[in-house]
C-alpha positions as CSV (number, residue, x, y, z in Angstrom):
1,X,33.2,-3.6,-6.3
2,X,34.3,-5.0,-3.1
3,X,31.0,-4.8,-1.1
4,X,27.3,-5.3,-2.3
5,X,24.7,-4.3,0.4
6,X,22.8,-1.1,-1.5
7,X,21.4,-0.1,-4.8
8,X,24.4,2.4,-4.7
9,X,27.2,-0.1,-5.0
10,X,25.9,-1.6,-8.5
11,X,26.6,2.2,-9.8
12,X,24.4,3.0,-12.9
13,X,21.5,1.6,-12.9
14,X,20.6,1.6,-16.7
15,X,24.6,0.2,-17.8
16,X,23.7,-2.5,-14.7
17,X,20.6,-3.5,-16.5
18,X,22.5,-3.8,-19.9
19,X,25.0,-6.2,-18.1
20,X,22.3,-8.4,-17.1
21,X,21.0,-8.8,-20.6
22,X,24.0,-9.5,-22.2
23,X,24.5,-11.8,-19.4
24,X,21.4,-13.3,-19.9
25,X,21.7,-13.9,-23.7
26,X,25.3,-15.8,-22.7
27,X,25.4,-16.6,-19.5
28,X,29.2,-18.2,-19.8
29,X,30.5,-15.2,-22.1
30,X,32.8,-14.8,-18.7
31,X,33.4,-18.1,-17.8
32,X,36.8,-17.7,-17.9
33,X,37.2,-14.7,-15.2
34,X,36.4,-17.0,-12.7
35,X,39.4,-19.3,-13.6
36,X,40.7,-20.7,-10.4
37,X,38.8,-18.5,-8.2
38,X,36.6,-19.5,-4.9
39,X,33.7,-18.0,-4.1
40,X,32.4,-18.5,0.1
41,X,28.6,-19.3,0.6
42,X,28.1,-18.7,3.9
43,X,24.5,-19.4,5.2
44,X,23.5,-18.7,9.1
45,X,19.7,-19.2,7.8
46,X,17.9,-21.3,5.4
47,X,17.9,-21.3,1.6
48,X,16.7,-22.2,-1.8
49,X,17.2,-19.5,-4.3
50,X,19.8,-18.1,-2.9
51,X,21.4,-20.7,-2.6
52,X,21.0,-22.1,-5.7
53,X,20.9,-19.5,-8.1
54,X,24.2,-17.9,-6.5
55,X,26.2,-21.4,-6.9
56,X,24.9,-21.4,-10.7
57,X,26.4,-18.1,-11.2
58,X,29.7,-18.5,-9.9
59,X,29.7,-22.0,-11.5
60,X,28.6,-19.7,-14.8
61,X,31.8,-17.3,-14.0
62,X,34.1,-21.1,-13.8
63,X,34.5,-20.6,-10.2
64,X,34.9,-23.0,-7.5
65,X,32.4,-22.9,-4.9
66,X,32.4,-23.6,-1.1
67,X,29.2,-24.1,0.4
68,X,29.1,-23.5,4.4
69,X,25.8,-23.8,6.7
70,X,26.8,-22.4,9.4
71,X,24.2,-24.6,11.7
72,X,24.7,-27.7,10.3
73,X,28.4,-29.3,10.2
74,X,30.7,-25.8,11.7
75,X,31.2,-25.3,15.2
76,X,28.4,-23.3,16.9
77,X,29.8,-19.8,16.4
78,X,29.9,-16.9,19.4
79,X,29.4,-13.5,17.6
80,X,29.6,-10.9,20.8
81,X,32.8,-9.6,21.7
82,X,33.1,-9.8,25.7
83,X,31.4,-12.9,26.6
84,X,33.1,-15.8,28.5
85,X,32.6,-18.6,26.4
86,X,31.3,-21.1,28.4
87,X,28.2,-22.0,26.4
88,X,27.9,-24.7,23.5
89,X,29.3,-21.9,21.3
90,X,32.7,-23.2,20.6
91,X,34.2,-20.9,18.3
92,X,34.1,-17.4,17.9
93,X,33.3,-15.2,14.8
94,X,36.5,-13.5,15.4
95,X,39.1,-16.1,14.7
96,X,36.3,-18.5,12.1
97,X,36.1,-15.1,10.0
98,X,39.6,-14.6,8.6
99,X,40.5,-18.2,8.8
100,X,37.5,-18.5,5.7
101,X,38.8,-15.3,4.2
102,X,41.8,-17.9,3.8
103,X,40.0,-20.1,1.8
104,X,38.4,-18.1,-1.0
105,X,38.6,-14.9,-3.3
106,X,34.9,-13.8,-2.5
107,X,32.4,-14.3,0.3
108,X,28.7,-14.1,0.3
109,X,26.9,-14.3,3.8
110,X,23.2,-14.6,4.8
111,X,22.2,-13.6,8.0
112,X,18.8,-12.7,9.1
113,X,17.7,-10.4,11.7
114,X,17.2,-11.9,15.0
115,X,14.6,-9.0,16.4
116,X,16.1,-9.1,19.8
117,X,17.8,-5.7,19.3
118,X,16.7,-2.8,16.3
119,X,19.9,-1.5,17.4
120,X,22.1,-4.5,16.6
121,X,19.7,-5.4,13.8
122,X,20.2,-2.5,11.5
123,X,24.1,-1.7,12.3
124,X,25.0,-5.5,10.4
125,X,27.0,-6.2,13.0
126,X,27.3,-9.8,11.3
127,X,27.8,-9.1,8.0
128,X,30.0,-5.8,9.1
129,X,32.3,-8.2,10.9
130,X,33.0,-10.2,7.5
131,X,33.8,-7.3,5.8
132,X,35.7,-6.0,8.1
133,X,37.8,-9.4,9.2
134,X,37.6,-11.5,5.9
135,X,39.9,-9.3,3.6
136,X,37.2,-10.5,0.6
137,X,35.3,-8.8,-0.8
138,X,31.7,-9.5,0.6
139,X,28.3,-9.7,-0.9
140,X,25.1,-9.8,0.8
141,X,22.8,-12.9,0.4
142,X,20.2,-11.6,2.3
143,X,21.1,-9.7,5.8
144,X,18.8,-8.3,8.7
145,X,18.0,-5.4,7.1
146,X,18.4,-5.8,3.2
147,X,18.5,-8.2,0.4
148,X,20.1,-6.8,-3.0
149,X,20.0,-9.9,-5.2
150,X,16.5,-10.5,-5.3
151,X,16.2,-6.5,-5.6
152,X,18.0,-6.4,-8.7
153,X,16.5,-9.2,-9.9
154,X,13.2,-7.7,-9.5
155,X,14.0,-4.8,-11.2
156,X,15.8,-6.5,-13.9
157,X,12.2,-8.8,-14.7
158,X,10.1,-5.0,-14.7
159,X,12.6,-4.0,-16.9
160,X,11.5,-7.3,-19.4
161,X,8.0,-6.9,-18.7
162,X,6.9,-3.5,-18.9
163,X,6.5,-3.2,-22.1
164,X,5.1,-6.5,-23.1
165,X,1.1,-6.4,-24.7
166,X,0.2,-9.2,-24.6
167,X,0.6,-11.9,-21.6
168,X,0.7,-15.5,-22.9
169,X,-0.8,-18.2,-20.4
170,X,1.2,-19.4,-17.4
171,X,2.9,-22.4,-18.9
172,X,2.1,-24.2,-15.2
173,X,-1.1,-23.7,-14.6
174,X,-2.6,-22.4,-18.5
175,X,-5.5,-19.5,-18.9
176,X,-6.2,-17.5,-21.3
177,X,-4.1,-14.8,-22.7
178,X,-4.0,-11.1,-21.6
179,X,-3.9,-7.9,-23.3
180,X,-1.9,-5.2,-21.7
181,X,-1.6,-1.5,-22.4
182,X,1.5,-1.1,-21.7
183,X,3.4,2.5,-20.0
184,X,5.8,4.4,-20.6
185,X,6.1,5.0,-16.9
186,X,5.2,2.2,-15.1
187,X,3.7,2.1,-11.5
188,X,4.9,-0.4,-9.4
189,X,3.5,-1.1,-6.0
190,X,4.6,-3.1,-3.3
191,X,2.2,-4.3,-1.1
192,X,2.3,-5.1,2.6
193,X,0.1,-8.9,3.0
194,X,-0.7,-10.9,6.3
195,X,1.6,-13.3,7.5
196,X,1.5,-15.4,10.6
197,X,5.0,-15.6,12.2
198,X,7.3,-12.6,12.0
199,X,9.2,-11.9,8.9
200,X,12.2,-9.4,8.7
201,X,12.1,-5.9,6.6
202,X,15.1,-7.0,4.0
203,X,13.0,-8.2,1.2
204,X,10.8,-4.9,1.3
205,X,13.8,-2.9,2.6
206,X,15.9,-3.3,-1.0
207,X,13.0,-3.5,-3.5
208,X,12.2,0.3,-2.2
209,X,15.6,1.1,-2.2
210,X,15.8,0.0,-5.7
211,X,12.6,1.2,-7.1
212,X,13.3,4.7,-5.7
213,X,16.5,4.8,-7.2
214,X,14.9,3.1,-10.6
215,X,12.3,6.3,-10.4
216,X,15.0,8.4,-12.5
217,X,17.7,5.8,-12.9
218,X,16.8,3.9,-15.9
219,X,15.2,4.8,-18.8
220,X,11.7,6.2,-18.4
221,X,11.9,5.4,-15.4
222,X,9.0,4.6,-13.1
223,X,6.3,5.6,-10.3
224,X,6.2,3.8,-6.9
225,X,4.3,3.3,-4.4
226,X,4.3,2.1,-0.9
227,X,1.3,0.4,0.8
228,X,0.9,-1.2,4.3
229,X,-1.4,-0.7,7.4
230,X,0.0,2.3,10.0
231,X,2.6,0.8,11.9
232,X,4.2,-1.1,9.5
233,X,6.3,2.2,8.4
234,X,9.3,1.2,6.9
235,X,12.9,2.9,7.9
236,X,13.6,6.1,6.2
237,X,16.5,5.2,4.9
238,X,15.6,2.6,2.5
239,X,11.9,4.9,1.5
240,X,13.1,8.3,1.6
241,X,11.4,9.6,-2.1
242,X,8.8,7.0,-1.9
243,X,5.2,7.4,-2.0
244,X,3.0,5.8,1.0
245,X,-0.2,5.0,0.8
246,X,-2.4,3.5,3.6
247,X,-5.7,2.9,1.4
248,X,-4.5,-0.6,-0.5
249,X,-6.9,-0.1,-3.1
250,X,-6.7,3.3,-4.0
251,X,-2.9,2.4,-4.2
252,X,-3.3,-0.5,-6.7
253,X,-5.1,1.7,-9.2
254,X,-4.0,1.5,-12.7
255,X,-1.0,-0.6,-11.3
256,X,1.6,-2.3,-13.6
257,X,3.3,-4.5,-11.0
258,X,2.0,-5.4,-7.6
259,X,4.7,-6.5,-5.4
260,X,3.4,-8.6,-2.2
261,X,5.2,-9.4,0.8
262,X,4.7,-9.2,4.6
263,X,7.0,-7.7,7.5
264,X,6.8,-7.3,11.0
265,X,7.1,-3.5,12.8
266,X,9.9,-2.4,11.9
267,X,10.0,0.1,15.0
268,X,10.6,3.2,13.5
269,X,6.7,4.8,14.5
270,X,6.3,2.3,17.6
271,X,9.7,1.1,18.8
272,X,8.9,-1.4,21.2
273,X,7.4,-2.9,18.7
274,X,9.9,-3.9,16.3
275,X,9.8,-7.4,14.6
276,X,6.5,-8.4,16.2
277,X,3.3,-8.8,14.0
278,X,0.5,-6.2,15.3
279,X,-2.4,-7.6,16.4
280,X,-4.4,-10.9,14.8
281,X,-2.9,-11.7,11.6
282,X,-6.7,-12.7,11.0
283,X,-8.2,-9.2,11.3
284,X,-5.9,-8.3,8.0
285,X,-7.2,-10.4,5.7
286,X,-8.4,-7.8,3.4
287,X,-5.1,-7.1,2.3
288,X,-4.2,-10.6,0.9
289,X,-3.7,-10.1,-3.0
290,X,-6.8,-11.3,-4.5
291,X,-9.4,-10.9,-7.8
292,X,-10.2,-7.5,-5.8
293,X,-7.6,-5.9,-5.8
294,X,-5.9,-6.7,-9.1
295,X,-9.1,-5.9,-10.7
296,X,-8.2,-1.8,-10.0
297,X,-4.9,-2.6,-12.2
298,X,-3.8,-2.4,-15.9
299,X,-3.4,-6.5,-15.9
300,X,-0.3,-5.9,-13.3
301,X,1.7,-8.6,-13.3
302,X,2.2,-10.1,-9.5
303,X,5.2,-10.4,-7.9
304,X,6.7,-12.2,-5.2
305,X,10.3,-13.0,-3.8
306,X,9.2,-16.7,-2.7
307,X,8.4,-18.7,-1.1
308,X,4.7,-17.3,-1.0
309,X,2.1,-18.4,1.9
310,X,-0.9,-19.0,-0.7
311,X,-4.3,-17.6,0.8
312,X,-2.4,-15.5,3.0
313,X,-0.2,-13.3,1.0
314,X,-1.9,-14.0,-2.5
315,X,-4.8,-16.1,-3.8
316,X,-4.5,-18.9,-6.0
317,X,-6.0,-17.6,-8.9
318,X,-4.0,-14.5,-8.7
319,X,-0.3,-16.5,-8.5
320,X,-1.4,-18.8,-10.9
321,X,-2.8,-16.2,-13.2
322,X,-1.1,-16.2,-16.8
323,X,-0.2,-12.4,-15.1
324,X,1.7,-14.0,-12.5
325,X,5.8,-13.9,-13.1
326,X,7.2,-15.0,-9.8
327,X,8.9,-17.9,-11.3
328,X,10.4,-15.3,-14.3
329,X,11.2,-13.2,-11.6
330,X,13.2,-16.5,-9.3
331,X,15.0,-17.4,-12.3
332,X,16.6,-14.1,-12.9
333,X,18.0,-14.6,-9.3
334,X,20.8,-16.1,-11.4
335,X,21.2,-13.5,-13.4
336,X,21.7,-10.6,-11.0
337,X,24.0,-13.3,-8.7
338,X,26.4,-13.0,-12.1
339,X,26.2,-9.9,-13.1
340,X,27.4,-9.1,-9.4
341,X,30.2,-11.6,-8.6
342,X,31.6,-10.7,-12.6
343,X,32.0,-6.8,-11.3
344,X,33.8,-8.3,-7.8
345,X,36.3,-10.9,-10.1
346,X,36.9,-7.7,-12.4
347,X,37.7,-5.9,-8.9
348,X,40.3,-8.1,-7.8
């Protein structure tokens, strides 16, 4: 595998999901692939989980790692070709590119969208460049218009949890324990929430992308659903297959998962729109995952990429529910991080 942007490039789902549970039951079976080896971090925008769980799992492969924030300690980077340089942008992507590619076996970039052009946005010019320049292969820690990681770590947790009856209390914050009736088929629906700044489409972007592909991809498969006020379509590309449905409630019925997260326009019904929030953040509160909402489900479990805005995106009692696995769900961030850099060592 020498580039990981789409649910594509992991190849079969259901061998993918084996990997990452033999993986998980030894996490340093493949320590020694990894044998003086470097894997890149590179990080234009913040991070925690990322960041941290993709430094465990090359540290879990016994690879070195070189950690690079792009904003704080590197020369201020120029990333269009044809300017005059004259700015406080002292290097250029160009020349800083290969010169890492130098330095390491793999890279792994994060790069957000910057809204200022759809155009620029979703052709991953920045992350196109590395794979392009770097001669490494490249891995996507979260981009302008997708995040794979987290997606395959999401799916890897529903693949743990589907089948589980009974829910014990959240060890953080107790309850009391749930009965489930577990299904075959699970439905999993991700859920457009309020937010107020505006947030990129990656996040929501990849989990479709991956639960569609999921739908006959693994075993059993699953049912998905897509729910979000009108105007917050989501790019073909990613949803193509995917059910949308603009009532949130009549979409969380007799859900198994409910996936919250927020995004801005992403400008494929209202173009001159894209990445802004549409109208008051206020006059959507209604959609914040609450007692409501989850009460229409089969006990769904709540998910959530983190970090969460609480009150806004979810309630308290709903993310601290015994029903709540976001911190399951963060930890196998680690997981999908390994199984990923193992298939880019074996590619070398």
């Amino acid at each position: 595998m020498k580039v990981f942007q789409h649910v594509s490039d992991i190849g079969n789902l259901q061998q993918a999901l084996a990997e990452a549970m033999e993986i998980k039951a030894d996490r340093y079976k493949y320590q020694s692939l990894g044998k003086n080896k470097t894997a890149m971090l590179i990080f234009f925008n913040n991070s925690l989980r990322t960041r941290l769980s993709t430094q465990k799992a090359a540290m879990n492969l016994g690879m070195n790692v070189i950690v690079l924030d792009v904003n704080q300690g590197a020369w201020k980077l120029e990333t269009e070709r044809g300017v005059i340089m004259e700015s406080d942008k002292s290097e250029h992507l160009l020349e800083a590119i290969p010169v890492m590619g130098c330095y390491c076996d793999l890279i792994g970039v994060r790069s957000f969208a910057r809204f200022e052009s759809r155009k620029d946005d979703y052709e991953e010019q920045i992350l196109n460049q590395f794979i392009k320049y770097s001669g490494r292969p490249v891995f996507f820690m979260e981009s302008a218009t997708v995040h794979p990681l987290q997606a395959f770590a999401d799916l890897i947790t529903i693949e743990e949890y589907k089948n589980r009856t009974k829910v014990e209390p959240n060890p953080l914050f107790g309850g009391e324990a749930i009965t489930r009736v577990p299904n075959k088929r699970p439905k999993v629906v991700l859920s457009w929430a309020p937010h107020p700044k505006a947030l990129p489409q990656a996040v929501p972007n990849s989990f479709a992308e991956w639960m569609i592909a999921a739908q006959t991809g693994i075993e059993g498969g699953l049912d998905f659903v897509i729910t979000h006020p009108e105007g917050y379509e989501l790019d073909p590309q990613f949803v193509a297959g995917a059910k949308v449905e603009y009532d949130q409630m009549k979409a969380f019925e007799g859900a198994d998962f409910i996936y919250a997260k927020n995004w801005s326009c992403p400008g494929v019904t209202r173009p001159a729109d894209y990445g802004k929030v549409l109208g008051d953040y206020h006059d959507f509160s209604e959609w914040t995952v609450g007692a409501r909402q989850m009460a229409v489900t089969n006990n769904a479990y709540f998910m959530h990429c983190l970090p969460v805005r609480r009150n806004m995106i979810v309630t308290d009692d709903v993310i601290e529910a015994p029903t709540s696995i976001v911190i399951p769900e963060a930890a196998n961030r680690e997981i999908s991080a390994t199984v990923v850099l193992k298939r880019m060592l074996q590619s070398l």
